[in-house]
C-alpha positions in Angstrom: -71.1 47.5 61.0 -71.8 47.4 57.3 -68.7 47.5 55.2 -70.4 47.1 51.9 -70.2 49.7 49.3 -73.6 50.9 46.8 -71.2 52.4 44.6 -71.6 50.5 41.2 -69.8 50.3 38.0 -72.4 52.1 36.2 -71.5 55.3 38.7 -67.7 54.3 38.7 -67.3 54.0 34.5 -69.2 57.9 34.4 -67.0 59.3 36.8 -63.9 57.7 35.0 -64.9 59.0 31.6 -66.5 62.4 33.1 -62.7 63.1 35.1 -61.3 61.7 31.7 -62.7 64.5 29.9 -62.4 66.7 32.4 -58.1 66.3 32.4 -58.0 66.5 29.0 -60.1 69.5 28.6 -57.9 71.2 30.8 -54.5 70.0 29.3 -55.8 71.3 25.9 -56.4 74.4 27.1 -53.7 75.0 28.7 -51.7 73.8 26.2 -53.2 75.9 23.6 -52.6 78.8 26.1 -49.3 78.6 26.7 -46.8 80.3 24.7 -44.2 78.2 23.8 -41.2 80.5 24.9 -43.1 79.4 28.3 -43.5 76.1 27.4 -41.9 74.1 31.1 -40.7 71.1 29.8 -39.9 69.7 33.2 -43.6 70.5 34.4 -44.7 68.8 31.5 -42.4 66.0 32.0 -44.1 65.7 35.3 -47.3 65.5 33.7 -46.6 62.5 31.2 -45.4 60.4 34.8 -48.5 61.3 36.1 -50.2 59.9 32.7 -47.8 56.4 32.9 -48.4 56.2 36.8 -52.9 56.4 35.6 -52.1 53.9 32.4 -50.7 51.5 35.0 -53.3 52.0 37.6 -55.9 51.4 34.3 -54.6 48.3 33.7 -54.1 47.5 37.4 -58.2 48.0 37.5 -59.0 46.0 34.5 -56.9 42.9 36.3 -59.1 43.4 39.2 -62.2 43.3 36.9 -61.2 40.0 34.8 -60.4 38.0 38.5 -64.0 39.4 39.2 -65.1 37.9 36.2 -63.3 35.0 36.3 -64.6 34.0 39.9 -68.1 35.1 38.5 -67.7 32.3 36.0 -66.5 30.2 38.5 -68.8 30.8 40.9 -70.9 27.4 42.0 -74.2 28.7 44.1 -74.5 25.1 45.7 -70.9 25.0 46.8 -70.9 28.1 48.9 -71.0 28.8 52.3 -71.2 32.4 52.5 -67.6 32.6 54.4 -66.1 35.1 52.0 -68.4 37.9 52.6 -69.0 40.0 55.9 -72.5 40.6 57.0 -74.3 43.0 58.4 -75.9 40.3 61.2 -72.9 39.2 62.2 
C-alpha cells in the first residue's frame, strides 16, 4: 500500500493563510457585531486559548520544517540506502 502523501507545501501554505483569513474575518465580524453589554468574556477567554494552543502548534510546525531542512542539508545521495522511506514495491 502507498502511504505517501501529494499534498505539497505550496497547497498546505494556501490553505494556512486562506483558514487564516478566514478566522479572522469571522472574529472581526463578530466582534464588531456584538454589543458590548453582550460582550462574554469567558467565551472570549476561550477563544484567545484556542489562539495560544494554534501559536504553539505554528511553532511546533516550523520545528518540523527546519529538521526537514536541516536533514535536507545534510543529506549525502551516495550514503543512502533508501531504508528510511517505505515503498510502494515493497
Amino acid at each position: 500500500m502507498n502511504t505517501t502523501t501529494t499534498y505539497g507545501a505550496q497547497a498546505i501554505a494556501e490553505d494556512l493563510e486562506n483558514l487564516g483569513e478566514e478566522i479572522a474575518t469571522d472574529t472581526e465580524r463578530t466582534l464588531d457585531e456584538t454589543h458590548l453589554r453582550e460582550f462574554d468574556f469567558d467565551e472570549w477567554a476561550k477563544m484567545r486559548e484556542a489562539i495560544k494552543a494554534m501559536r504553539e502548534k505554528l511553532d511546533e510546525m516550523e520545528e518540523m520544517i527546519d529538521r526537514a531542512e536541516d536533514a535536507a542539508n545534510g543529506y549525502d545521495e551516495d550514503a543512502d540506502d533508501g531504508e528510511d522511506y517505505e515503498s510502494f514495491w515493497a
